[in-house]
NUTI-684371 format. One record per residue (C-alpha): x, y, z; residue number from 1; residue in three letters. Coordinates in Angstrom, 2 decimals. Example, Ala and Ser with C-alpha at 12.3 -4.5 7.8 and 13.67 -1.06 7.14 Angstrom:
<x=12.30; y=-4.50; z=7.80; pos=1; code=Ala>
<x=13.67; y=-1.06; z=7.14; pos=2; code=Ser>
END
This chain:
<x=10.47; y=7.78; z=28.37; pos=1; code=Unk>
<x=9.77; y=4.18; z=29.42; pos=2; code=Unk>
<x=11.15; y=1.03; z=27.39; pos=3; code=Unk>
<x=7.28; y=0.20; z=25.99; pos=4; code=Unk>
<x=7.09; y=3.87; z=24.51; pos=5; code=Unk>
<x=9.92; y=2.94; z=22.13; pos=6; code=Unk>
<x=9.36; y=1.68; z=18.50; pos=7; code=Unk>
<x=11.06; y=1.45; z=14.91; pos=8; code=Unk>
<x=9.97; y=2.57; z=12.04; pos=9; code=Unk>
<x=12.06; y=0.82; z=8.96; pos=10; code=Unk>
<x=11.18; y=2.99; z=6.13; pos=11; code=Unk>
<x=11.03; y=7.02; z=5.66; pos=12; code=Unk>
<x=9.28; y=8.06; z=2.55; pos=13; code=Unk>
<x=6.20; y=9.84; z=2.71; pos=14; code=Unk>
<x=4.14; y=7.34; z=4.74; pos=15; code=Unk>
<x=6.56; y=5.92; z=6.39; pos=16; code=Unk>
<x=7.43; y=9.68; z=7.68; pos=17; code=Unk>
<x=3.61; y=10.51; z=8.12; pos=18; code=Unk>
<x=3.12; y=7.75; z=10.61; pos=19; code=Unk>
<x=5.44; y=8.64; z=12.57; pos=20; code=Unk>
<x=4.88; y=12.12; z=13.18; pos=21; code=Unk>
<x=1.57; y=10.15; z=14.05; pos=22; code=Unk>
<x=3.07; y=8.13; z=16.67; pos=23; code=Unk>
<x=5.43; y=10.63; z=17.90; pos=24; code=Unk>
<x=2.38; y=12.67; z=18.28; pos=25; code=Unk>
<x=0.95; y=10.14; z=20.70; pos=26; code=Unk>
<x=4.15; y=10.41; z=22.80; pos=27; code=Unk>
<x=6.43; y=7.33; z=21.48; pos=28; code=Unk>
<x=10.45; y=7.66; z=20.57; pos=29; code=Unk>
<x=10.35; y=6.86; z=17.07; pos=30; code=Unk>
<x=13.82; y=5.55; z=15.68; pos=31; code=Unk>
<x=13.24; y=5.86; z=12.43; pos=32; code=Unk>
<x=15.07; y=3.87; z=9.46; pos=33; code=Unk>
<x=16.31; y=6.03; z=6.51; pos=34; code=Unk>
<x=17.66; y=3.91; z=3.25; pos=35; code=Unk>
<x=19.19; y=7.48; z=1.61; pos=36; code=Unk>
<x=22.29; y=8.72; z=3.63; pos=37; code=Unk>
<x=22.04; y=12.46; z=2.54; pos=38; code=Unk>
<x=18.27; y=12.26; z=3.45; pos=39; code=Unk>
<x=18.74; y=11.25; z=6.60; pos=40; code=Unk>
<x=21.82; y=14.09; z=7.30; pos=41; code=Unk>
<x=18.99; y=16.39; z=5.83; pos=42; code=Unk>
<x=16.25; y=14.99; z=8.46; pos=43; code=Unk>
<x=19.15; y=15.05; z=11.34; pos=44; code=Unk>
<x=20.42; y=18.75; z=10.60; pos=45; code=Unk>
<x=16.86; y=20.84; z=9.00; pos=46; code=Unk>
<x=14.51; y=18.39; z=11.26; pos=47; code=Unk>
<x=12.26; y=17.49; z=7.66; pos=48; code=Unk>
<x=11.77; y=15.09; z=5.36; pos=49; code=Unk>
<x=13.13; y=17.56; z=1.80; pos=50; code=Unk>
<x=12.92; y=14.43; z=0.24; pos=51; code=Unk>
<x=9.28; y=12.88; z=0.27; pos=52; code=Unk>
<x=7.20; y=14.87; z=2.63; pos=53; code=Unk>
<x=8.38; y=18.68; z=3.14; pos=54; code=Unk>
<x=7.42; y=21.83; z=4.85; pos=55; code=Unk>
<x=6.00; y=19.02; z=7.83; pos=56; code=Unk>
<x=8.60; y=19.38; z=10.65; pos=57; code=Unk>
<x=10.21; y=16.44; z=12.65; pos=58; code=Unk>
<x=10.00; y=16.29; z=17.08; pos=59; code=Unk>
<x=12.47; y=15.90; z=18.17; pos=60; code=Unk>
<x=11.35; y=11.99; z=19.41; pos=61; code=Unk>
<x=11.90; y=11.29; z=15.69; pos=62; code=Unk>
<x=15.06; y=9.99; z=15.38; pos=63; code=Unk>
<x=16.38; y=9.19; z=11.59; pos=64; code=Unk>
<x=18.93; y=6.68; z=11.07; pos=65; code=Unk>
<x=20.74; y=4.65; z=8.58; pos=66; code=Unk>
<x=21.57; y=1.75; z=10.80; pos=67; code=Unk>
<x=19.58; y=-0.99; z=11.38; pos=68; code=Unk>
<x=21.08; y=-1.61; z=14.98; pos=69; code=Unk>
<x=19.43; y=1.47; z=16.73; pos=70; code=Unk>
<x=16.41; y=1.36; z=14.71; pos=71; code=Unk>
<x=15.49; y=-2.43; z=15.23; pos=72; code=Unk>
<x=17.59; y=-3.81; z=18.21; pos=73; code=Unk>
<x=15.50; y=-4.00; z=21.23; pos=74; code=Unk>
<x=12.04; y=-2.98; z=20.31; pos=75; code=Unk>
<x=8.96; y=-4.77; z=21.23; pos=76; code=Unk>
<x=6.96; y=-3.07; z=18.05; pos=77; code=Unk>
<x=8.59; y=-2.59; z=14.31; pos=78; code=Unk>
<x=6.40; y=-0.80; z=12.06; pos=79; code=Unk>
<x=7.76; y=-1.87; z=8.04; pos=80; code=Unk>
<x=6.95; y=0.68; z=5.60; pos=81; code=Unk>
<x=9.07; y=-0.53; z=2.32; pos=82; code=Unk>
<x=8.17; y=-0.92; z=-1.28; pos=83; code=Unk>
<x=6.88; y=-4.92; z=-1.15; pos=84; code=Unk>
<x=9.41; y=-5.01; z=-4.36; pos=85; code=Unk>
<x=12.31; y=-4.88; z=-1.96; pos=86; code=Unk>
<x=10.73; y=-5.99; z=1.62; pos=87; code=Unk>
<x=12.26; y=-9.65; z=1.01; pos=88; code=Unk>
<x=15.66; y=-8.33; z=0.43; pos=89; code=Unk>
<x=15.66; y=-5.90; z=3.12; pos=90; code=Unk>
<x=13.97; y=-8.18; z=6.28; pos=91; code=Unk>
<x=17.14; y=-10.08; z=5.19; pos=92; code=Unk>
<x=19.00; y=-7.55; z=7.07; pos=93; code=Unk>
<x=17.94; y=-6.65; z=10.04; pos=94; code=Unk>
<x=15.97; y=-9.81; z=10.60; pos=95; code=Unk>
<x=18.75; y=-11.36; z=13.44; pos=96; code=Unk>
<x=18.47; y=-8.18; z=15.34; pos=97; code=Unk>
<x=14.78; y=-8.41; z=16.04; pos=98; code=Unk>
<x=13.69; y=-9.18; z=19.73; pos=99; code=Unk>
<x=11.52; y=-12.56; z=20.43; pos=100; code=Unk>
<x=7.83; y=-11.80; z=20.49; pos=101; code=Unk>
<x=8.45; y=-8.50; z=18.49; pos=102; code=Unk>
<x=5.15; y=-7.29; z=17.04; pos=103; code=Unk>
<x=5.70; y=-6.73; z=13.08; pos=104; code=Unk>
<x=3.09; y=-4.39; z=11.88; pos=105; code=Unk>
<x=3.28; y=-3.69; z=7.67; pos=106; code=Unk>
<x=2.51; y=-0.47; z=6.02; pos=107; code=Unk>
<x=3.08; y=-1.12; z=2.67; pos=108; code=Unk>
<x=0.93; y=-2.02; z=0.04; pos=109; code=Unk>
<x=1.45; y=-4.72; z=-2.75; pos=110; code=Unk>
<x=2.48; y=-8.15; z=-4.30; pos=111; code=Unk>
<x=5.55; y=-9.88; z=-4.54; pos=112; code=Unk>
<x=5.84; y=-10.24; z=-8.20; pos=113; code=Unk>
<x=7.88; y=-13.58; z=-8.73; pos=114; code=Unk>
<x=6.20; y=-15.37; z=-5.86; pos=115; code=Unk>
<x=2.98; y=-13.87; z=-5.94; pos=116; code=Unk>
<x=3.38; y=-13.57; z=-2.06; pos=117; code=Unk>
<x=1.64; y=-11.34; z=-0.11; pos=118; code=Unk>
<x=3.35; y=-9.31; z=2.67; pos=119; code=Unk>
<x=2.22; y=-11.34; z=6.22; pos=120; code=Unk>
<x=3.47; y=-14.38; z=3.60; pos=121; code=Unk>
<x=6.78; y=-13.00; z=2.78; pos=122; code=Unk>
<x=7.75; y=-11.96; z=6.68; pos=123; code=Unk>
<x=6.33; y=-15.63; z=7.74; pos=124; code=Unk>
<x=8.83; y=-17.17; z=4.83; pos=125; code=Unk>
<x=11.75; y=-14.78; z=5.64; pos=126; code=Unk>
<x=11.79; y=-14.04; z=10.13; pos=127; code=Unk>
<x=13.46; y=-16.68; z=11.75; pos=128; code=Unk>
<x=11.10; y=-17.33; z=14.29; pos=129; code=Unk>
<x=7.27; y=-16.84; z=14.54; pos=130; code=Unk>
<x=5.79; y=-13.44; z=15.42; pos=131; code=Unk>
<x=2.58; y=-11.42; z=15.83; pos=132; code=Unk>
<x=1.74; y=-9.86; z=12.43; pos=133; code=Unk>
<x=-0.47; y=-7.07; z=11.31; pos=134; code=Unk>
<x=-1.10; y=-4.74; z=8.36; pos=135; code=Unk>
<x=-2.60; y=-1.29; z=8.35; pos=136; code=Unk>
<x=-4.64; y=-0.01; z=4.80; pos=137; code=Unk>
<x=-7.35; y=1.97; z=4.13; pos=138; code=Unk>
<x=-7.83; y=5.48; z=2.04; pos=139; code=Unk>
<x=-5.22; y=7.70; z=3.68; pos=140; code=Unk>
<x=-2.60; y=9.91; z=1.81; pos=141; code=Unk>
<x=0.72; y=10.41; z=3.69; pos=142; code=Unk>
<x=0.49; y=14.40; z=3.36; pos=143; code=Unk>
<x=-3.34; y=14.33; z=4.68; pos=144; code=Unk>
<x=-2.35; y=12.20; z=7.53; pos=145; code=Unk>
<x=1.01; y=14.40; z=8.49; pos=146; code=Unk>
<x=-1.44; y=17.29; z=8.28; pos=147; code=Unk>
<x=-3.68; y=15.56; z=10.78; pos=148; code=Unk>
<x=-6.66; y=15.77; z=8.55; pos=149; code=Unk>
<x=-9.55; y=13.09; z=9.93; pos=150; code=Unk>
<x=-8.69; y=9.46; z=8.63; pos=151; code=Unk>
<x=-9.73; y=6.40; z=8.70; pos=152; code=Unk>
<x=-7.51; y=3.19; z=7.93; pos=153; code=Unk>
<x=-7.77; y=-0.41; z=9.00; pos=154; code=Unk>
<x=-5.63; y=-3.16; z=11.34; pos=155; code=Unk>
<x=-6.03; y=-6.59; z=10.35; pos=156; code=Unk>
<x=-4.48; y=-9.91; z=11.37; pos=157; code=Unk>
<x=-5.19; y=-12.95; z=11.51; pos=158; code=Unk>
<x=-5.62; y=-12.71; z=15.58; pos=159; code=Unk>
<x=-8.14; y=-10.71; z=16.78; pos=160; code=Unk>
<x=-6.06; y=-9.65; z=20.26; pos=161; code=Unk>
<x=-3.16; y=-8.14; z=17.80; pos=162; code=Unk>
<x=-5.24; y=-5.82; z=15.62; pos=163; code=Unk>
<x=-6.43; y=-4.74; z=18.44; pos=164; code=Unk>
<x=-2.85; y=-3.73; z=19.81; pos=165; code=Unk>
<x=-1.96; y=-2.08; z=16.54; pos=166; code=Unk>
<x=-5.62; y=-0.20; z=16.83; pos=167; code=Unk>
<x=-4.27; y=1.01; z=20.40; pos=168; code=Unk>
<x=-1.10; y=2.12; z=19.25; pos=169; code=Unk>
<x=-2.39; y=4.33; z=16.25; pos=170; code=Unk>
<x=-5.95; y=5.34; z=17.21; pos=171; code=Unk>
<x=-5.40; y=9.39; z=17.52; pos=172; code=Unk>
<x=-7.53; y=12.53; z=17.42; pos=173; code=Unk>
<x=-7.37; y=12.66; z=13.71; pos=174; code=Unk>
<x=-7.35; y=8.58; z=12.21; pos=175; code=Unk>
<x=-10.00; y=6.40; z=13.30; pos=176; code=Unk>
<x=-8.86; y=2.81; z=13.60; pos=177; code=Unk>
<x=-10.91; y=-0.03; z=12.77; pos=178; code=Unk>
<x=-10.13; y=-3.67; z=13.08; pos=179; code=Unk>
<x=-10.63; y=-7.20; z=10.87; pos=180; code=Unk>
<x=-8.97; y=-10.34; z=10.64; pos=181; code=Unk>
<x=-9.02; y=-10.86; z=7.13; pos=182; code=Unk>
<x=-5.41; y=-9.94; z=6.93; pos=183; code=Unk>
<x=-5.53; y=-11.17; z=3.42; pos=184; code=Unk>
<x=-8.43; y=-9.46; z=2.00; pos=185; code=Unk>
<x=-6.90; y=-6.23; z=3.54; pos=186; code=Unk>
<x=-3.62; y=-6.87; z=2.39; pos=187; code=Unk>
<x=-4.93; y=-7.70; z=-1.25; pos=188; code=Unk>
<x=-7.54; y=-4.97; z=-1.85; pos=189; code=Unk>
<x=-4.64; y=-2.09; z=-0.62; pos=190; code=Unk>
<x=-2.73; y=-3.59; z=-3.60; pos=191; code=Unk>
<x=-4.63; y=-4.28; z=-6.17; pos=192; code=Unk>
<x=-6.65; y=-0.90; z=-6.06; pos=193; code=Unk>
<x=-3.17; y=0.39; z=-7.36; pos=194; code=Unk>
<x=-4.00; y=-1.09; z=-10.45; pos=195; code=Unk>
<x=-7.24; y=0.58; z=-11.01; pos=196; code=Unk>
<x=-5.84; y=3.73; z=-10.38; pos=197; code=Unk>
<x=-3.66; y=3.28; z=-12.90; pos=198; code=Unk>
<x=-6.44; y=2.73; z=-15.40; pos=199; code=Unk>
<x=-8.30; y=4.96; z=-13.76; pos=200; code=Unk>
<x=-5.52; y=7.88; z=-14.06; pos=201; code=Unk>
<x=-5.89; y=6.62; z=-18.26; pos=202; code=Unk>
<x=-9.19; y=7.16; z=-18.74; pos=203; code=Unk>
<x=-8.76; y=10.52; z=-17.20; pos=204; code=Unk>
<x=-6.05; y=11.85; z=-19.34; pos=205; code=Unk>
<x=-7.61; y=10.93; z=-22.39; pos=206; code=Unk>
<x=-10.68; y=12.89; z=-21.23; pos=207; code=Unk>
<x=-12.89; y=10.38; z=-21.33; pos=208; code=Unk>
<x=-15.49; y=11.42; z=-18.36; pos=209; code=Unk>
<x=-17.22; y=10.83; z=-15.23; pos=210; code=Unk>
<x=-18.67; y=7.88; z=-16.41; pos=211; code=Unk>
<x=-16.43; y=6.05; z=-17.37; pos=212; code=Unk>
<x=-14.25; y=6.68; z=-14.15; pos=213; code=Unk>
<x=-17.03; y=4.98; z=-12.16; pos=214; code=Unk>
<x=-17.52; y=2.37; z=-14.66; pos=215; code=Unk>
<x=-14.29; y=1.84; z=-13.74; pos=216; code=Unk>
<x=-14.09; y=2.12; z=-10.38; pos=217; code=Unk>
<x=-16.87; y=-0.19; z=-9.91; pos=218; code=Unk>
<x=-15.53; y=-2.90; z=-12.27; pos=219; code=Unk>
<x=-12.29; y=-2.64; z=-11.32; pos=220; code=Unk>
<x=-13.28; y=-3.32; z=-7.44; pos=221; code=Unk>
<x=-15.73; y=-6.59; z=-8.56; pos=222; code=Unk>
<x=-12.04; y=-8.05; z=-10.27; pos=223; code=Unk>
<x=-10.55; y=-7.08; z=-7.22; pos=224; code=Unk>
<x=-13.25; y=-9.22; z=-5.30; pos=225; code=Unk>
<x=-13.27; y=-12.12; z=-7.61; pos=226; code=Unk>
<x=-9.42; y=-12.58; z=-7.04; pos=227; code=Unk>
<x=-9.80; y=-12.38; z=-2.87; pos=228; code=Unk>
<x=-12.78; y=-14.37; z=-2.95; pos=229; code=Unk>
<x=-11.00; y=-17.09; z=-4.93; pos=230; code=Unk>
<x=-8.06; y=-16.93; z=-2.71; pos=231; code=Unk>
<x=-9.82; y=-17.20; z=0.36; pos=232; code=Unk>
<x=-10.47; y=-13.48; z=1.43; pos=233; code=Unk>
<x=-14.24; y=-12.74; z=2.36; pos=234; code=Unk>
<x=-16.15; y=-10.78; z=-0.15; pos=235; code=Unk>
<x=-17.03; y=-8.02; z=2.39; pos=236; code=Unk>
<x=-13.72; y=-6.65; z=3.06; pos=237; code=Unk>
<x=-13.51; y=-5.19; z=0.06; pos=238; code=Unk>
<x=-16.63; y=-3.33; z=0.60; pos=239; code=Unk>
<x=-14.81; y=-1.39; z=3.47; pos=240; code=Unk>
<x=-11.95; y=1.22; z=3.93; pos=241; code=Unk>
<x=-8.96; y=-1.35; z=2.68; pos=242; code=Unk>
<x=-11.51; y=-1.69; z=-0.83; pos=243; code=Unk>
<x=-13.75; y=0.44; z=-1.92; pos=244; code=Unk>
<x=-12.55; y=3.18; z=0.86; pos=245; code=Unk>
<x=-8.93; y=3.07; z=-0.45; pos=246; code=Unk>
<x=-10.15; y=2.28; z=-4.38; pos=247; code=Unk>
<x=-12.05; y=5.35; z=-4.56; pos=248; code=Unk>
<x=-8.93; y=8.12; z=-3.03; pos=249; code=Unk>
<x=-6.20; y=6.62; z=-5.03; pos=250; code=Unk>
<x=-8.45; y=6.73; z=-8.31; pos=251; code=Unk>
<x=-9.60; y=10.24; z=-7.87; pos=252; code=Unk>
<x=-7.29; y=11.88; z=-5.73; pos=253; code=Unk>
<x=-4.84; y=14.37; z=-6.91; pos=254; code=Unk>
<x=-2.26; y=13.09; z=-4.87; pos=255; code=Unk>
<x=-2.21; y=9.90; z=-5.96; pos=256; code=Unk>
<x=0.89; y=8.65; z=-7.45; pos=257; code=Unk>
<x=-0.77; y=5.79; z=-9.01; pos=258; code=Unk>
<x=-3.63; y=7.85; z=-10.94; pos=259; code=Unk>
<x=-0.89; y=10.46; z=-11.82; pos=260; code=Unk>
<x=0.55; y=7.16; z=-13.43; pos=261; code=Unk>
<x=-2.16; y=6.45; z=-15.65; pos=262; code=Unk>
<x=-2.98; y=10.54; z=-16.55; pos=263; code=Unk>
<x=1.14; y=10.90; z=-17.98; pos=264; code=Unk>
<x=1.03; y=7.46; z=-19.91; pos=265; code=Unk>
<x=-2.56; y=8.38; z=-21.71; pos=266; code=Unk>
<x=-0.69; y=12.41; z=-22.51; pos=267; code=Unk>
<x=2.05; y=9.89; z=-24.39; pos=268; code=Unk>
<x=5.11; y=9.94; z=-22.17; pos=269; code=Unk>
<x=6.71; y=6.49; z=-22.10; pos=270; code=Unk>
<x=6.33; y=4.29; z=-18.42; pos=271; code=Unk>
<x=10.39; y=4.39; z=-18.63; pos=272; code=Unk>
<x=10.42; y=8.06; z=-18.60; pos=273; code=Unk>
<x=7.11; y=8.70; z=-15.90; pos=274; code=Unk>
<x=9.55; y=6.32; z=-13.34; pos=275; code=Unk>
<x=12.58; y=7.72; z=-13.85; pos=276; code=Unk>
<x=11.28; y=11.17; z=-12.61; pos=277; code=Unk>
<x=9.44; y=10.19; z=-10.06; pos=278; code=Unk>
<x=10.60; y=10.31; z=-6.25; pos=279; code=Unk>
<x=8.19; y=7.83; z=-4.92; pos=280; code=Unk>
<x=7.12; y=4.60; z=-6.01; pos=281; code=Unk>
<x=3.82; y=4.08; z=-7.65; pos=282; code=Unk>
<x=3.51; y=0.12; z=-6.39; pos=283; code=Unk>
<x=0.44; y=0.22; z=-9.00; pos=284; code=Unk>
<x=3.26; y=-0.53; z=-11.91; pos=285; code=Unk>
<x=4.69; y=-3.39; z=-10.08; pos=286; code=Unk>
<x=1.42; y=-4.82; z=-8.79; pos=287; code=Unk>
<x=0.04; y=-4.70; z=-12.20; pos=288; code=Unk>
<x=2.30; y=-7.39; z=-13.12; pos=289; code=Unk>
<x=1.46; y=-9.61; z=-10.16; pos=290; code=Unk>
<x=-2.82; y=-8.62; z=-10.46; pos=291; code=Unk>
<x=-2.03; y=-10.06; z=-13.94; pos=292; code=Unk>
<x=0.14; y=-13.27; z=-12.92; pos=293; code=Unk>
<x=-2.62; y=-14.36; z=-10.15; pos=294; code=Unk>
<x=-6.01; y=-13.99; z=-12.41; pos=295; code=Unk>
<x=-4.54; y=-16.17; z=-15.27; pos=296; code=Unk>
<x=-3.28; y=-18.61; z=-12.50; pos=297; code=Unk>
<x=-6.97; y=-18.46; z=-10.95; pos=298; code=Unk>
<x=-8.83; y=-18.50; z=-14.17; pos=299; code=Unk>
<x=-10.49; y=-15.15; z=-13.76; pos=300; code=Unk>
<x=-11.93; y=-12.85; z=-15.96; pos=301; code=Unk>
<x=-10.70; y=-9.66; z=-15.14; pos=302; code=Unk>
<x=-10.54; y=-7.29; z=-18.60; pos=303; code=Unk>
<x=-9.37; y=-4.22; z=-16.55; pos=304; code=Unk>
<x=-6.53; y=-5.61; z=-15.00; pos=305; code=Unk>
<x=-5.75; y=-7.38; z=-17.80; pos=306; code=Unk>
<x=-5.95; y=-4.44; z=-20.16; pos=307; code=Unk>
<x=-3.75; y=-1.96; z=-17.69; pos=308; code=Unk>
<x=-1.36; y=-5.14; z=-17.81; pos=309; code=Unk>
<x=-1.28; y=-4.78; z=-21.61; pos=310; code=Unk>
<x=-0.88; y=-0.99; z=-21.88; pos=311; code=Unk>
<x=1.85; y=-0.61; z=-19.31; pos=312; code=Unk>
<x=3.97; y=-4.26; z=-19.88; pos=313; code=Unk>
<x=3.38; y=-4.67; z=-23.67; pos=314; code=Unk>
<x=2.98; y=-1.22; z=-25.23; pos=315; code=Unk>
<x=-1.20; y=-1.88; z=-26.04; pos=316; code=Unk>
<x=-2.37; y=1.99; z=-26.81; pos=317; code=Unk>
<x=-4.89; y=3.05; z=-24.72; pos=318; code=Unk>
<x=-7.60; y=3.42; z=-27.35; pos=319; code=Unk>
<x=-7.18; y=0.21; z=-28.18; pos=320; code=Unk>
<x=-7.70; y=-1.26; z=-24.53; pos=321; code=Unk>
<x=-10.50; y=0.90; z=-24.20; pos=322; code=Unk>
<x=-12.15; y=-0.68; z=-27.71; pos=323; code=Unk>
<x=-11.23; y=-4.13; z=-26.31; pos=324; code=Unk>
<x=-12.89; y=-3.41; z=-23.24; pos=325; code=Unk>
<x=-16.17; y=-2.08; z=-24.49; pos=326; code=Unk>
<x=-16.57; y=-5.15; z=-26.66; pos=327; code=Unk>
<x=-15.81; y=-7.98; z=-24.11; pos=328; code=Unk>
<x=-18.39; y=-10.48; z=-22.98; pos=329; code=Unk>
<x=-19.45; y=-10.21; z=-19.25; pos=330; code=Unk>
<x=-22.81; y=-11.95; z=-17.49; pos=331; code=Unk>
<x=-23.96; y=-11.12; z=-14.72; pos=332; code=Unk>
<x=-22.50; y=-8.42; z=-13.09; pos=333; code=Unk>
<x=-21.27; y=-10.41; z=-9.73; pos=334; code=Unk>
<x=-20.22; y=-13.34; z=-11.74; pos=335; code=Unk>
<x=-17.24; y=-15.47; z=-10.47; pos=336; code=Unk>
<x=-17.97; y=-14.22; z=-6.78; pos=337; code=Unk>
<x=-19.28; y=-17.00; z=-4.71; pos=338; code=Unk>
<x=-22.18; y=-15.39; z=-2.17; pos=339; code=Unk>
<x=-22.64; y=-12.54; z=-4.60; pos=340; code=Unk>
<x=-24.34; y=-14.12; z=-7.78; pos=341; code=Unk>
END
């Protein structure tokens, strides 16, 4: 297999694993970056992923590994697929083995909480030397996508000529790849959504209805706007598959970690003990914290993320959220989003 059919993958939870069965699916040698040890004997010896996405089973041009030398030494494509949480700390280490000119594509979703940094802004701040970046988001659930179930996601960055690379590379039979380059908007709506979900997951558990998921929904994507829109984004991004598209699976889907989230912390278990037993993160309890941290610094009005904020962060009961936002004062119903008063 040539040189330019090789790529790394650092990252092998569900997605990370689900793209690249993708990719090894469209004939590339994935080396593929496992952070467990005993996972990635398991992956090496039963050729699956027991861990975060079973029963799917590994070619053999997967290739799982716990050093960063054969995963990122030499390739012209990376593809990073690591909680945001601990992409800083992790870049850190394998950033002097990268190759000049290395195209750094992210797969994660969220905020850096102390910084508020977003993802293309944290890999700027941390490589030591400038490189094409791109991020892929959009409404796609690792298990549908390893199943090869028909998907559609998006590439952005900020130059038009590298979206369309990453398009190339993981266009397939089964996911549809569009392009933008509003690699912030893209990056921004795949996080925040997590936050909705989490409300959205709420609402469920306490049995509240239909409507009021959509009331939800709906709101929650107009705060979602407002933020972008203030921080440069364009307003219609979020109207596509990395907003709305990705807003409305992670708030209704069953498989949604996020939503499943919300639905445990509204049947009373405590957000300490829903974490603890969970495999995979749900970035929606990080990102909540960030959402929260960048609409106070921006002066927005934004009751649902500020109310998830309160439940999940502060111990504010869920009926009490929901009375608080019933009662709160809103005007028009595009306010605070330039172009769509």
């Amino acid at each position: 297999m040539p040189e330019s059919k090789h790529i790394g993958v650092v990252g092998a939870g569900s997605w990370g694993t689900a793209l690249s069965l993708l990719l090894a699916d469209q004939g590339w040698q994935v080396d593929l970056w496992v952070h467990e040890p005993d996972l990635c004997e398991t992956m090496q010896g039963q050729r699956q992923n027991t861990f975060f996405l079973p029963d799917i089973p590994l070619p053999e041009n997967i290739r799982p590994s716990t050093r960063f030398e054969e995963v990122v030494t030499g390739k012209d494509q990376l593809l990073l697929v690591v909680p945001t949480h601990v992409l800083r700390a992790t870049v850190k280490r394998f950033k002097s083995l990268i190759k000049p000119g290395c195209l750094i594509i992210n797969a994660s979703k969220g905020i850096e909480d102390d910084t508020l940094r977003f993802i293309h802004q944290i890999l700027q701040e941390e490589l030591d030397r400038p490189h094409p970046l791109a991020s892929l988001s959009g409404p796609t659930f690792a298990a549908e996508i390893a199943r090869k179930t028909p998907s559609a996601i998006v590439a952005a960055s900020q130059d038009e000529a590298t979206a369309l690379q990453v398009k190339h590379l993981f266009d397939s039979p089964y996911l549809k790849v569009f392009t933008s380059n509003d690699l912030l908007g893209v990056e921004l709506g795949g996080a925040l959504k997590n936050v909705i979900a989490i409300a959205t997951g709420i609402s469920d558990g306490l049995g509240l209805g239909l409507n009021t998921r959509a009331a939800l929904i709906t709101r929650g994507l107009v705060e979602i706007t407002r933020i972008g829109a203030a921080l440069g984004a364009r307003p219609e991004t979020f109207a596509g598959l990395s907003g709305m598209g990705d807003l409305v699976l992670t708030c209704t889907g069953d498989l949604s970690r996020n939503r499943s989230v919300g639905w445990k912390l509204a049947q009373g278990e405590t957000l300490h003990s829903i974490t603890s037993n969970m495999k995979m993160v749900a970035e929606g309890v990080h990102t909540v914290v960030s959402a929260y941290k960048l609409k106070e610094k921006l002066d927005i009005q934004a009751s649902i993320i500020e109310e998830t904020y309160q439940m999940l962060h502060h111990g504010k009961s869920p009926q009490a959220a929901l009375q608080d936002l019933m009662t709160v004062e809103i005007g028009s119903e595009f306010s605070g989003i330039k172009g769509l008063q």
